[in-house]
N, C-alpha and C positions, 0 to 999 in steps of 0.2 A: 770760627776758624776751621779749616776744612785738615782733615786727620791725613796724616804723610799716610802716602801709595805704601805697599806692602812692597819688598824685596825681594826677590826669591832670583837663587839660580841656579840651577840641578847641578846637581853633587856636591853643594855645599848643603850641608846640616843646619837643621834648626831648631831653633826654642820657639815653642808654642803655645800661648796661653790666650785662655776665653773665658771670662768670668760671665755668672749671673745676671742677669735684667737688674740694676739697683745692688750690685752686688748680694743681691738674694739667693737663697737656695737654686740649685739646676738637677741636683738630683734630692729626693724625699725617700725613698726605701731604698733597699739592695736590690730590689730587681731592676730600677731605674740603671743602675752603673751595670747592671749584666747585660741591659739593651744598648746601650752606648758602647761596652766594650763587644758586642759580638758584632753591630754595626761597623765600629772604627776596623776590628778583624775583615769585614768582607769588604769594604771600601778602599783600604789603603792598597792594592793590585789594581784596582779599577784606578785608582788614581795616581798611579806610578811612584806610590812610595812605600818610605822602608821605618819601621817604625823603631825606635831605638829605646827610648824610655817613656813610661808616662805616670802619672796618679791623677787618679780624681779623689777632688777633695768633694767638700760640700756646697759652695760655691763657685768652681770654679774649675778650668783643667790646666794640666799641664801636660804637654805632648816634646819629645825633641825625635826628629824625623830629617829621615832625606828626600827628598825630592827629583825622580829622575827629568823631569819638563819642570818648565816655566809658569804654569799655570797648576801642577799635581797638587800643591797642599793647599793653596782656595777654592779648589776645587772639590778637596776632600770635607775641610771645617767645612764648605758652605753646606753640602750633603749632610752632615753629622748634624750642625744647628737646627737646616728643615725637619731632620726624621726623629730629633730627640725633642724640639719644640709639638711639632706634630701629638708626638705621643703621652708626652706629657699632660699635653689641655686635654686629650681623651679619658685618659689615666683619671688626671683630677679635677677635671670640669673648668680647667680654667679658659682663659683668654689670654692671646697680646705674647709679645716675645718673651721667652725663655732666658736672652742670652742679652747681652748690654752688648750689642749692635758687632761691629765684627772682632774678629781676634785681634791680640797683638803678636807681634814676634820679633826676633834678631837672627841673622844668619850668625852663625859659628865657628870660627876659626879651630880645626881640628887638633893641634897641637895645642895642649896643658888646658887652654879653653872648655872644651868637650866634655871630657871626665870630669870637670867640675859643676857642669852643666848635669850631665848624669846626675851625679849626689842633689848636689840643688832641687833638681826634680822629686827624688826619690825621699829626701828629709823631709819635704815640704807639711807632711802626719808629723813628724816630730816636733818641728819647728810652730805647729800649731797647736802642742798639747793632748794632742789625737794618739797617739800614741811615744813608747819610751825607746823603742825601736822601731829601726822603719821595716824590718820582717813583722813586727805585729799587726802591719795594717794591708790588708788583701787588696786593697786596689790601688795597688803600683804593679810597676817591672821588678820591682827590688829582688824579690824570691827569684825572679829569674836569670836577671844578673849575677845575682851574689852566691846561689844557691843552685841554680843549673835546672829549678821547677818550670816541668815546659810552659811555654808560653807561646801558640804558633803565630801572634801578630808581634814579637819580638825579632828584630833582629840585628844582631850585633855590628855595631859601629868597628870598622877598622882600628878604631885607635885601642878598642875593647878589646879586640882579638890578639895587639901585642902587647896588653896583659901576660898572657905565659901562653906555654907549648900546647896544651889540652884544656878542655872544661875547666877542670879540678884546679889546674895550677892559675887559672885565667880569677875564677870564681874567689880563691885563697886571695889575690892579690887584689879583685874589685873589695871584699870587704873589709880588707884593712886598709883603705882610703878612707873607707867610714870611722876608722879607729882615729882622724885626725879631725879638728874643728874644720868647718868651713872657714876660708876669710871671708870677713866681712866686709873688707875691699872689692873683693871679686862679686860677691852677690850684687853690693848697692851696682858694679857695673850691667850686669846680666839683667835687676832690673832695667835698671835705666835703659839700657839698650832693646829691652824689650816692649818696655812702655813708649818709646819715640820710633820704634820700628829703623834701628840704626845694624850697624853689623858689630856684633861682637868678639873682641882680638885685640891684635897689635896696630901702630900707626901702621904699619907697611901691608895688614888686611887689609884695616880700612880703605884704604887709599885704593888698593886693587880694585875692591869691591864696589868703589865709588865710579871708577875709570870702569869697570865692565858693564853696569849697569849706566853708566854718560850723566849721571847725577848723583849728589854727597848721600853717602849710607851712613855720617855721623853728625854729634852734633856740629851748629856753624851757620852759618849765612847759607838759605835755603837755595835750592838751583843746580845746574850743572856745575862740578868744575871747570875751574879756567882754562884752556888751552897751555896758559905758561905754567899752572900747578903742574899741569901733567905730565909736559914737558922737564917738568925741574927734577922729577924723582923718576927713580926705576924703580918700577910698580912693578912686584913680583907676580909668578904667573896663576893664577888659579885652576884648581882640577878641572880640565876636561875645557877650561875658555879663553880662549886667546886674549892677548892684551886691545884692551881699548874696544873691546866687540860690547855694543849695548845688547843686551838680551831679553830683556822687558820694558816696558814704557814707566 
């Protein structure tokens, strides 16, 4: 059964995740995550995006980024999986792919979505036993978010920045988010919508996101929307795209 098209539509945010060949290791020592992360640093300009949060785990990554084009973040994973595959089989003699064939992702509804998406991200070492805090594990955003430790492939999501007035007050407010549980509602969604390549939000994103792209961003009977669904609701507008505009195939 052939894997749904990737989504993408500049200026909406996303969640990004690539696991392992076999879900197997993709990185083996610390300097493996120093090549991926100075790579991901020089590639996301070339590729017209804005990197908002990420961790590498040991199987796997997680990125949430914007996209200013339609093509910027396949464009970016596909550069990242060639040059960290590449380096890898040199490194340790091996053969054959790195990565379990391409990424998955969900676009991101900016509002109460987003910031939860952040945490998500950034737990992802705690939630695996990898660490008791997610400051204790050096390869996330976390320190940078939470703690203002530069990071120049970071950069702050809108919805981060009306956290508070300055750093300080911005940084105070991202890390008492972490003072509260995740729902576990909200994850099994972020999966799911990550794993089916759907958009993550409210019915009245989805729907947008369905109608600017001219086919369903959620679960349902595969295909365009109907002319009469589209007709029947007022599809709210999305950053920067007009109503009903397809902008990818």
């Amino acid at each position: 059964m052939p894997r749904r098209a990737r989504i993408t539509l500049p200026g909406i945010p996303m969640h990004v995740r690539h696991r392992g060949n076999n879900r197997q290791p993709c990185f083996f020592e610390e300097q493996d995550r120093d090549f991926y992360l100075f790579h991901l640093n020089r590639l996301l300009p070339l590729a017209n995006c804005a990197l908002h949060a990420y961790c590498l785990m040991t199987n796997h990554v997680h990125l949430l980024l914007t996209s200013r084009t339609a093509e910027g973040c396949s464009q970016l994973m596909k550069h990242l999986a060639q040059l960290q595959t590449q380096y890898a089989n040199r490194t340790y003699g091996r053969s054959g792919s790195l990565w379990e064939g391409r990424f998955r992702s969900c676009l991101v509804q900016s509002e109460e979505y987003l910031l939860t998406c952040y945490r998500y991200v950034e737990l992802n070492p705690v939630e695996a036993g990898l660490a008791g805090d997610p400051g204790d594990y050096p390869w996330s955003s976390y320190r940078a978010n939470a703690h203002g430790v530069r990071a120049a492939l970071v950069t702050p999501h809108e919805e981060y920045v009306r956290l508070g007035r300055d750093s300080q007050e911005r940084g105070r407010a991202y890390r008492a988010l972490f003072d509260l549980p995740l729902d576990r509602k909200r994850v099994d969604e972020i999966r799911a919508a990550t794993n089916g390549n759907f958009a993550l939000g409210s019915k009245a994103f989805r729907r947008a996101i369905s109608a600017a792209l001219g086919r369903r961003a959620e679960p349902g009977k595969s295909g365009r929307p109907s002319q009469s669904t589209a007709e029947a609701h007022d599809q709210p507008e999305l950053p920067g795209i007009p109503k009903k505009t397809v902008v990818c195939p």
